[in-house]
N, C-alpha and C positions, 0 to 999 in steps of 0.2 A: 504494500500500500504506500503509495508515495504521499500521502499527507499522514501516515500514524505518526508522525510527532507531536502533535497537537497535544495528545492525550499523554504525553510521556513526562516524568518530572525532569523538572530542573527549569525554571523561571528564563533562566539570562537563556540558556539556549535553545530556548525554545523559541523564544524572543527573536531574537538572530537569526535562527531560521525561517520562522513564520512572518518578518520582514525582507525574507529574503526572497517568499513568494509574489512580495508586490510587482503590478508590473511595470516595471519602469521604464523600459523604452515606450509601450504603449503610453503610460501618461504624461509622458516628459513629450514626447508627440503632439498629442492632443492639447495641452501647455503652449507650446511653443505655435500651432497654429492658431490656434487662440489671438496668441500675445500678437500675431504679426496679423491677424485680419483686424483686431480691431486698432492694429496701433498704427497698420495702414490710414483708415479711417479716422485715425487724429493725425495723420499727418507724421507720424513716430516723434511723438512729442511725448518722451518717458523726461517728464519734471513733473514734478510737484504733484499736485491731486491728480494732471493728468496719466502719467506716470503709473501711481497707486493704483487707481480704478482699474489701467491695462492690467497692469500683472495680477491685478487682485483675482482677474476673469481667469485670467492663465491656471493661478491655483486652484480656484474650481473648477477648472475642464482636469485639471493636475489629481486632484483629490477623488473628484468621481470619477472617470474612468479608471485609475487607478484602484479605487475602494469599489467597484461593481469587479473587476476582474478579479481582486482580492476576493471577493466574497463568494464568487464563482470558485473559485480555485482550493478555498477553504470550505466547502460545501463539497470538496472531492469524495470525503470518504461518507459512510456513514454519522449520523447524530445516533450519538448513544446517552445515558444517564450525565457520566463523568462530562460530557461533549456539550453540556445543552445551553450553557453561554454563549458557545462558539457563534452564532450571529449576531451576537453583540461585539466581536472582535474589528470586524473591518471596519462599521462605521465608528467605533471610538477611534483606532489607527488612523481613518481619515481625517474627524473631526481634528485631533491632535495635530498632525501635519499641516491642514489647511489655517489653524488656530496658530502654530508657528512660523508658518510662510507668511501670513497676514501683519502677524506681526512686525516681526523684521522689514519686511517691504514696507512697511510704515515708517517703522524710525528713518531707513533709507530715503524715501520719497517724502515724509513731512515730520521733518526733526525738530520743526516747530510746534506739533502738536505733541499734548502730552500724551508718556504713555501708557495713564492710568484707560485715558480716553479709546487707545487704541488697542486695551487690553479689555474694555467694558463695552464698547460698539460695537469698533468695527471686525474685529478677529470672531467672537464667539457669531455674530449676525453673518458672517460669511461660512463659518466653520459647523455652525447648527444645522445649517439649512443642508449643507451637503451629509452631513452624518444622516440624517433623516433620510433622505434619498437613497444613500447607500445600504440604509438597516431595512429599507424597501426589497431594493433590491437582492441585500445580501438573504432575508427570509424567501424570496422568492427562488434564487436560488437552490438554496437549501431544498424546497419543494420538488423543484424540476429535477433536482439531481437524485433523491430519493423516489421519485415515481419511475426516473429510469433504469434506477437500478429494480425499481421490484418489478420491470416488466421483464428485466432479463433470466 
């Protein structure tokens, strides 16, 4: 079974590995097209709020595709007793990511605003909405891959 690690002890390495299922060229992709259609459309004018807003899109094309394929990928094996968190893993991993991308790109792009502000806004208001999405997805998942397996 190539995802029985999930279930296996040991925190950190499970950690490392189960980060190591994201998929990152897919959502560093989807990111990066993002970043360049709408930064076309300003003109690539990465300063200040204009800047923020671009890349803020990048991170959530970055995060959900990222955390739907996560959640597909970790829906591999069966949901057993010990497993039944397991679709709450991708959308916190994404929310997390998306909450420290937002971040940093913040200080980066408006070092004038504080960053209690960008810790109480605008990170969790970007980072909520895609966790949401992904625990959609990721429970759906989960679905589809156990009705395929019990048709086999």
């Amino acid at each position: 079974m190539a995802n029985s690690h999930i279930s296996q002890p040991g925190a950190v390495g499970r950690g490392v590995r189960t980060l190591s299922m994201w998929p990152w060229v897919a959502s560093l992709a989807a990111a990066a097209v993002v970043d360049l259609v709408i930064g076309a459309v300003r003109r690539f004018d990465f300063h200040g709020i204009n800047g923020f807003s671009t890349t803020n899109y990048g991170w959530l094309a970055f995060t959900l595709v990222g955390g739907v394929g996560f959640a597909w990928r970790l829906a591999g094996t069966p949901l057993t007793p010990l497993r039944v968190m397991r679709p709450l893993v991708a959308p916190a991993v994404a929310f997390a990511l998306c909450f420290v991308a937002v971040t940093i790109t913040g200080l980066v792009f408006l070092p004038n605003q504080s960053l209690s502000e960008t810790l109480t806004t605008d990170a969790p208001g970007r980072a909520l909405t895609v966790g949401e999405v992904v625990l959609v997805f990721g429970v759906l998942a989960e679905v589809l891959r156990a009705a395929a397996r019990a048709r086999r």
